[in-house]
C-alpha atoms as one frame of an Amber mdcrd trajectory, in Angstrom:
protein
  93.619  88.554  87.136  94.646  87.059  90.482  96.322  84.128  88.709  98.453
  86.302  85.957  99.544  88.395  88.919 100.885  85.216  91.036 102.210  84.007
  88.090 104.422  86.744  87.216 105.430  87.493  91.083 106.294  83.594  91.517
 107.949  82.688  88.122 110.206  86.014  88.680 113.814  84.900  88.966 114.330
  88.166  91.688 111.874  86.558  93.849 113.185  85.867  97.173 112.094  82.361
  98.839 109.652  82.932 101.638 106.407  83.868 101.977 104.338  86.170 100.477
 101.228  88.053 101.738  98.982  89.298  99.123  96.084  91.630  98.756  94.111
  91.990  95.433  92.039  95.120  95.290  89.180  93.663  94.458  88.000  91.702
  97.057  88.209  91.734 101.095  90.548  88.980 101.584  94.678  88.892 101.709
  97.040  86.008 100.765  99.533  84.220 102.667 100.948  81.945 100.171 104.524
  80.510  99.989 106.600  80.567  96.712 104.889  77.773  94.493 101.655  79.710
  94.934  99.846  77.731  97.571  97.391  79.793  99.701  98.634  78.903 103.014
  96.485  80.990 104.985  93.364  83.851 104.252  91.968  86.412 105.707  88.620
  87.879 105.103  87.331  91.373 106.569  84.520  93.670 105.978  87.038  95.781
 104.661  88.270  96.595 100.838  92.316  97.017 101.134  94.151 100.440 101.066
  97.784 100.453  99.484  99.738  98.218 101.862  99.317  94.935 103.758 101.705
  93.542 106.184 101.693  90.145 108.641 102.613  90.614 112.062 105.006  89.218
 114.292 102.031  87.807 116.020 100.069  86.462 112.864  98.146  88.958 112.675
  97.414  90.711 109.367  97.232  94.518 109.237  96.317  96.541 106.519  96.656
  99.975 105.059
């Protein structure tokens, strides 16, 4: 699941370059990966994800 979703986000031609944080609903972790799909960073919590997640000015990863 994780994979076809990546997939689809990084082979669209509308996706910007940068990074992109990502948060599957099935697990506690998010995604920081840039756009050939390397998982640059992750962050694990307690914590199953709400709707939205969003990285920080600071690094920090909050989510909603």
């Amino acid at each position: 699941m994780l994979t076809t979703i990546l997939l689809a986000t990084l082979l669209n031609p509308q996706t910007q370059e940068g990074l992109i944080v990502f948060s599957p609903t099935s697990t506690t972790d998010a995604h920081l990966l840039d756009n050939d799909g390397t998982i640059l960073h992750t962050w694990s919590t307690a914590y199953m994800p709400g709707q939205a997640c969003y990285l920080l000015p600071d690094g920090d990863l909050m989510r909603t």
